[in-house]
N, C-alpha and C positions, 0 to 999 in steps of 0.2 A: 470404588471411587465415586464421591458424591457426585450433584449435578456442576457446582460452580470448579469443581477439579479439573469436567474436563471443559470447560469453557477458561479457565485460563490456560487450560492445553492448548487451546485454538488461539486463546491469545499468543502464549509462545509461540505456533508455527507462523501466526500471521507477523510476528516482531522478524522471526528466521527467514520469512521469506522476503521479509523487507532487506533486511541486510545482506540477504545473495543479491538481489534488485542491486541492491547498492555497490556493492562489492563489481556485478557486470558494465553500471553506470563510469565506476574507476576504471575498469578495465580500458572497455573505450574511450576514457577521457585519455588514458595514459598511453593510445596508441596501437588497442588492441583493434582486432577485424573482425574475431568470431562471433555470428550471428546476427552483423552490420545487414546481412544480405536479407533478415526478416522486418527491417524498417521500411519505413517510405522514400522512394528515390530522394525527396529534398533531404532527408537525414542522412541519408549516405553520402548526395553531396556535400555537403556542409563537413561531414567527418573526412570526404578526402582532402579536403581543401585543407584541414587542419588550422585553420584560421584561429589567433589568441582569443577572439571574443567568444567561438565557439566550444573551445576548450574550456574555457573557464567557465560558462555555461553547465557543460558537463559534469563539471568537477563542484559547482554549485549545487546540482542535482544529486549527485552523490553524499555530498553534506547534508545535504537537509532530507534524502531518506534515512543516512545515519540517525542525527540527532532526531526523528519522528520514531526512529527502529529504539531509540537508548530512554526515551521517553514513554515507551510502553514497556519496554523492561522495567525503569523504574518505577513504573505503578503496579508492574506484577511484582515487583519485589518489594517492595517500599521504601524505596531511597529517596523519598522528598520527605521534608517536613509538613507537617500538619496545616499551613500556610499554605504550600507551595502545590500540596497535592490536590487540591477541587482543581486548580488550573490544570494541571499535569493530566489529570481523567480527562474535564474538558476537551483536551488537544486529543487525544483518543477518539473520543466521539465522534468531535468533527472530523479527524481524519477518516474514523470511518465511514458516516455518512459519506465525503466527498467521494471517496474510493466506491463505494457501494452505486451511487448514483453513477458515476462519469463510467467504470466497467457497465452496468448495467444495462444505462441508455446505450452504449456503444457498440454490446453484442444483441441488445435487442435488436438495434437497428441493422447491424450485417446479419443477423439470420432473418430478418425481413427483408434484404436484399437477395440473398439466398435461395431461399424460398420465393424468390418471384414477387412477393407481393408491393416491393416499390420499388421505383430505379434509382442507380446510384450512377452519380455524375462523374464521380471518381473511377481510378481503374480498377477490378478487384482482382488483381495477380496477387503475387505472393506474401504481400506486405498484407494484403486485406483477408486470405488465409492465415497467415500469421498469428494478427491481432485474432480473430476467432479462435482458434486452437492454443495458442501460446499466450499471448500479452492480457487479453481480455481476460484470459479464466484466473493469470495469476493475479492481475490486480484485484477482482475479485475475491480471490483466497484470502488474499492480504485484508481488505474492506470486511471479509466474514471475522478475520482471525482479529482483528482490532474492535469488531461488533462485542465480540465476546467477548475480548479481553474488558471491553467498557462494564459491559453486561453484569460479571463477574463482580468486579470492582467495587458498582455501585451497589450490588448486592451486600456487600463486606461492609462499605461505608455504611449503607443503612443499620445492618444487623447492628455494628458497632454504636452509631449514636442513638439507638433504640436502647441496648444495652446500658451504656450511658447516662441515656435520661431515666432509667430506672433504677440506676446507682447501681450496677450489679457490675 
C-alpha cells in the first residue's frame, strides 16, 4: 500500500466518523437520550425542553455534518466535475483546518487545566471529562482524517496536471 493509500484511508475513517457524528446528532434531534449525560448542563437543558428552535437546530447540525461527510467522499471518489472539484477539496481543507484548531486549542487547554497549570472558571465534572476522553479526541480524528483526505487529493491533483502539462 503506497503512501497517498493510506492517507485517503484516514480520509475514509475521518468521512466515517463524521457520519456516526451525524448519525448521533439525528439521534438526539429525534428524541434520543443516550450519551446526553456527556454534554454540558445548558445542552441538556435545552434537549429536555425539546423546544422547536432547538430541534431544528440539531437537525441542522446533522445536515450539514452529512453534506461535509458526502463532500469528502466525493473528492475521495470523484464525483464532481472538473469545475466543481478545486471548490469541493477546498471545503476539505478548511474543514479540516477548523476541526484541527478548535479540537486542539480545546484539549490543549483541558489538559492545562488538568495538569494544574491554569484555572478554569467553568466546572470540570463530567461534561469536561467527557470533551477530553471522548468529544475532543474524536473531533480531532475527524480534522486528522479530512487533513489527509486534503493531503492525498492535492497530491493526485498535482501529479495529474503535471502529467498534463507534459502531455502524457
Amino acid at each position: 500500500m503506497g503512501d497517498r493509500d493510506w492517507k485517503r484511508l484516514g480520509g475514509f475513517a475521518g468521512v466515517k466518523l463524521l457520519l456516526l457524528h451525524a448519525g448521533l446528532s439525528a439521534y438526539w434531534a429525534a428524541g434520543g437520550t443516550a450519551l446526553l449525560g456527556l454534554l454540558s448542563d445548558g445542552i441538556n437543558e435545552m434537549a429536555a425542553e425539546r423546544a422547536t428552535s432547538t430541534i431544528a437546530m440539531i437537525w441542522s447540525v446533522a445536515v450539514l455534518k452529512v453534506a461535509v461527510a458526502l463532500i469528502g467522499l466525493g473528492v475521495l471518489r470523484d464525483w464532481f466535475t472538473s469545475a466543481v472539484a478545486p471548490l469541493a477539496l477546498s471545503v476539505t481543507r478548511f474543514v479540516a483546518l477548523v476541526l484541527l484548531l478548535y479540537a486542539g486549542m480545546q484539549l490543549a487547554g483541558g489538559l492545562l487545566v488538568v495538569a494544574g497549570l491554569i484555572e478554569s472558571g467553568a466546572e470540570t465534572g463530567t461534561a469536561f471529562r467527557a470533551y477530553l476522553l471522548l468529544w475532543g479526541p474524536l473531533w480531532l480524528a475527524i480534522g486528522v482524517g479530512f487533513s489527509l483526505l486534503s493531503w492525498a487529493e492535492t497530491e493526485r491533483a498535482l501529479s495529474s496536471s503535471t502529467r498534463h502539462c507534459r502531455g502524457l
